[in-house]
C-alpha positions in Angstrom: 197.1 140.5 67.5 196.2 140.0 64.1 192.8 141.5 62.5 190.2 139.9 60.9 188.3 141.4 58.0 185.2 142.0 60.0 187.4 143.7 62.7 188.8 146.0 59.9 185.8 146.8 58.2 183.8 147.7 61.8 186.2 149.7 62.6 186.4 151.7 59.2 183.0 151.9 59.6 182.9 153.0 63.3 185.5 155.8 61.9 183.4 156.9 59.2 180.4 157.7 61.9 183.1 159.9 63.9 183.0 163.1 61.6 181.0 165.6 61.6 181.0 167.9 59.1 184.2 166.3 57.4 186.1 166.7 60.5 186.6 164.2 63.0 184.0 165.3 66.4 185.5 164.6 69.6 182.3 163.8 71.3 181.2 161.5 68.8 184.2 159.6 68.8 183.5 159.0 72.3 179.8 158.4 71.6 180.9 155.5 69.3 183.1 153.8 71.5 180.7 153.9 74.4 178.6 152.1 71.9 181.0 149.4 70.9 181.5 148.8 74.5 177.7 148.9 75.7 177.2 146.4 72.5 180.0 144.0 72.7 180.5 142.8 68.9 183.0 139.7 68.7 186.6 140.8 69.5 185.7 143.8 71.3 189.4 144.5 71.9 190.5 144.3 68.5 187.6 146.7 67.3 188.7 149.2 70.4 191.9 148.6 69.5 192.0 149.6 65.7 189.5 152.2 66.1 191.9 154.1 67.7 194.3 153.4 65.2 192.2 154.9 63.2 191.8 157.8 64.6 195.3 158.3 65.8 195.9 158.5 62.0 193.4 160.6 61.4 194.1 163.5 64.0 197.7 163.3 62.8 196.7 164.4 59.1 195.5 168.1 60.8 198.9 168.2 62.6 202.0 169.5 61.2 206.0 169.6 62.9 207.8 172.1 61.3 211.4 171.8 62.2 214.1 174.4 61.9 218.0 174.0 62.5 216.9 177.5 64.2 214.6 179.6 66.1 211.8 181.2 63.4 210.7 184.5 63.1 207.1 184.9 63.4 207.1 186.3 60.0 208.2 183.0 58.6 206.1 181.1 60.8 203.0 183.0 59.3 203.9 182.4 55.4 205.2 178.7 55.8 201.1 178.4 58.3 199.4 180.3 55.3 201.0 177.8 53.0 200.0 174.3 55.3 196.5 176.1 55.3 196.5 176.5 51.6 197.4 173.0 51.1 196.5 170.8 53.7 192.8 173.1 55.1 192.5 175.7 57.6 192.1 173.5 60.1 195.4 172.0 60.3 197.2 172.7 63.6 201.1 173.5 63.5 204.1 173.1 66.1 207.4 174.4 65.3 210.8 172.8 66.8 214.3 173.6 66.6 216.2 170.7 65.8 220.0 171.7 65.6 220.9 168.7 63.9 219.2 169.7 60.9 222.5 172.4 60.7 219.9 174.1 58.2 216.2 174.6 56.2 213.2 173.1 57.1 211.8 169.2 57.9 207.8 169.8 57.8 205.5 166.7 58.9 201.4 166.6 57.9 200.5 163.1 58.6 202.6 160.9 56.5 203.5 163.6 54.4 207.1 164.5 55.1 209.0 167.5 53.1 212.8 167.3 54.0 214.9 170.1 52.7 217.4 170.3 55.9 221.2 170.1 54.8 221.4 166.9 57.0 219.0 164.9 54.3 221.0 166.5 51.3 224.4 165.7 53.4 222.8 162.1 53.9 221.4 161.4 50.3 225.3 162.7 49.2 227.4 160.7 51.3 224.8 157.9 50.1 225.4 158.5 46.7 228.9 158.8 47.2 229.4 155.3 48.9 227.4 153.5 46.0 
Protein backbone atom coordinates (compact mmCIF):
# COMPACT_ATOMS: atom_id res chain seq x y z
CA UNK A 1 0.00 0.00 0.00
CA UNK A 2 1.33 3.16 -0.85
CA UNK A 3 1.39 6.25 1.67
CA UNK A 4 0.14 9.50 1.17
CA UNK A 5 1.74 12.63 2.60
CA UNK A 6 -0.79 13.12 5.20
CA UNK A 7 -0.42 9.37 6.30
CA UNK A 8 3.37 10.07 6.66
CA UNK A 9 3.33 13.19 8.32
CA UNK A 10 0.49 11.79 11.13
CA UNK A 11 2.37 9.26 11.69
CA UNK A 12 5.72 11.14 12.32
CA UNK A 13 3.78 13.14 14.34
CA UNK A 14 1.98 10.39 16.25
CA UNK A 15 5.88 9.13 16.84
CA UNK A 16 7.00 12.26 18.02
CA UNK A 17 4.22 12.19 21.01
CA UNK A 18 5.53 8.60 21.94
CA UNK A 19 8.76 9.72 23.98
CA UNK A 20 9.09 10.63 27.06
CA UNK A 21 11.96 11.94 28.20
CA UNK A 22 13.89 11.37 24.78
CA UNK A 23 13.15 7.80 24.96
CA UNK A 24 10.37 6.10 23.39
CA UNK A 25 7.47 5.17 26.54
CA UNK A 26 5.86 2.05 26.17
CA UNK A 27 2.62 3.09 27.62
CA UNK A 28 2.30 6.04 25.60
CA UNK A 29 2.84 4.28 22.46
CA UNK A 30 -0.08 2.40 23.36
CA UNK A 31 -1.95 5.45 24.58
CA UNK A 32 -1.48 6.90 21.03
CA UNK A 33 -2.64 4.14 19.09
CA UNK A 34 -5.71 3.61 21.24
CA UNK A 35 -6.29 7.19 20.16
CA UNK A 36 -5.84 6.79 16.46
CA UNK A 37 -8.27 3.96 16.71
CA UNK A 38 -10.98 5.58 19.04
CA UNK A 39 -10.60 8.76 16.41
CA UNK A 40 -10.56 7.13 13.06
CA UNK A 41 -8.57 9.69 10.80
CA UNK A 42 -8.79 8.71 6.98
CA UNK A 43 -6.72 5.54 6.21
CA UNK A 44 -6.73 4.30 9.63
CA UNK A 45 -4.77 1.26 8.45
CA UNK A 46 -2.11 3.04 6.82
CA UNK A 47 -1.57 5.36 9.83
CA UNK A 48 -1.48 2.02 12.20
CA UNK A 49 0.43 0.64 9.83
CA UNK A 50 3.47 3.12 9.47
CA UNK A 51 3.31 4.01 13.07
CA UNK A 52 4.58 0.92 13.78
CA UNK A 53 7.15 1.28 11.31
CA UNK A 54 8.07 3.81 13.06
CA UNK A 55 8.58 2.56 15.94
CA UNK A 56 10.02 -0.74 14.90
CA UNK A 57 12.84 1.52 13.72
CA UNK A 58 13.10 3.32 16.54
CA UNK A 59 13.38 0.45 19.20
CA UNK A 60 15.94 -0.99 16.87
CA UNK A 61 18.41 2.12 17.24
CA UNK A 62 18.70 1.02 21.38
CA UNK A 63 19.43 -2.55 20.19
CA UNK A 64 22.70 -3.87 19.25
CA UNK A 65 23.81 -7.77 17.75
CA UNK A 66 27.22 -8.34 18.46
CA UNK A 67 28.41 -11.30 16.53
CA UNK A 68 31.50 -13.35 17.26
CA UNK A 69 32.98 -16.37 15.10
CA UNK A 70 33.23 -17.41 18.92
CA UNK A 71 32.03 -17.66 22.38
CA UNK A 72 33.10 -14.10 24.30
CA UNK A 73 34.58 -13.77 27.50
CA UNK A 74 32.63 -11.61 29.81
CA UNK A 75 35.61 -9.44 29.98
CA UNK A 76 35.23 -8.57 26.33
CA UNK A 77 31.64 -8.39 26.51
CA UNK A 78 31.99 -5.61 29.23
CA UNK A 79 34.62 -3.25 27.10
CA UNK A 80 33.00 -3.78 23.64
CA UNK A 81 29.09 -2.75 26.15
CA UNK A 82 31.07 0.17 27.69
CA UNK A 83 32.08 1.23 24.24
CA UNK A 84 28.07 0.84 22.52
CA UNK A 85 27.24 2.90 25.75
CA UNK A 86 29.81 5.50 25.05
CA UNK A 87 28.67 5.88 21.63
CA UNK A 88 25.31 4.97 21.07
CA UNK A 89 23.74 6.05 25.21
CA UNK A 90 23.40 4.01 28.20
CA UNK A 91 20.38 2.87 27.34
CA UNK A 92 21.21 0.73 24.43
CA UNK A 93 20.45 -2.94 24.96
CA UNK A 94 23.05 -5.65 23.61
CA UNK A 95 22.79 -9.45 22.43
CA UNK A 96 25.73 -11.36 21.57
CA UNK A 97 25.67 -14.41 18.96
CA UNK A 98 28.19 -16.72 17.81
CA UNK A 99 28.06 -16.95 14.30
CA UNK A 100 30.81 -19.53 13.00
CA UNK A 101 30.66 -18.38 9.70
CA UNK A 102 32.21 -15.26 10.53
CA UNK A 103 35.65 -17.80 10.94
CA UNK A 104 36.79 -14.51 12.94
CA UNK A 105 36.39 -10.72 14.70
CA UNK A 106 33.38 -9.05 15.29
CA UNK A 107 29.94 -8.00 13.09
CA UNK A 108 28.16 -5.33 15.61
CA UNK A 109 24.52 -4.10 14.60
CA UNK A 110 22.94 -0.59 16.27
CA UNK A 111 20.01 0.16 14.14
CA UNK A 112 21.17 0.64 10.68
CA UNK A 113 24.53 1.04 11.78
CA UNK A 114 26.60 -2.03 10.87
CA UNK A 115 30.51 -2.35 11.77
CA UNK A 116 31.86 -5.54 9.93
CA UNK A 117 35.33 -6.52 10.74
CA UNK A 118 34.79 -10.58 10.52
CA UNK A 119 37.41 -12.20 8.11
CA UNK A 120 34.33 -13.41 6.07
CA UNK A 121 33.68 -9.48 4.88
CA UNK A 122 37.52 -8.98 4.36
CA UNK A 123 37.60 -12.61 2.47
CA UNK A 124 34.36 -11.25 0.58
CA UNK A 125 35.51 -7.57 -0.28
CA UNK A 126 39.01 -9.60 -1.59
CA UNK A 127 37.74 -12.22 -3.67
CA UNK A 128 35.55 -9.16 -4.92
CA UNK A 129 38.31 -7.21 -5.74
CA UNK A 130 40.09 -9.95 -7.16
CA UNK A 131 37.29 -10.84 -9.74
CA UNK A 132 37.05 -7.16 -11.00
Amino acid sequence: MKLNKETRKISKALLRESFTNGLLDAAKVQHVADVVIRAKPRNTLGVLKEFARLIRLEAAKRHATIESAQELDSGDRTAITNTIHRKYGADVTTDYKTNPALLGGLRIQVGSNVLDSSVRSLLDRLATDLAA
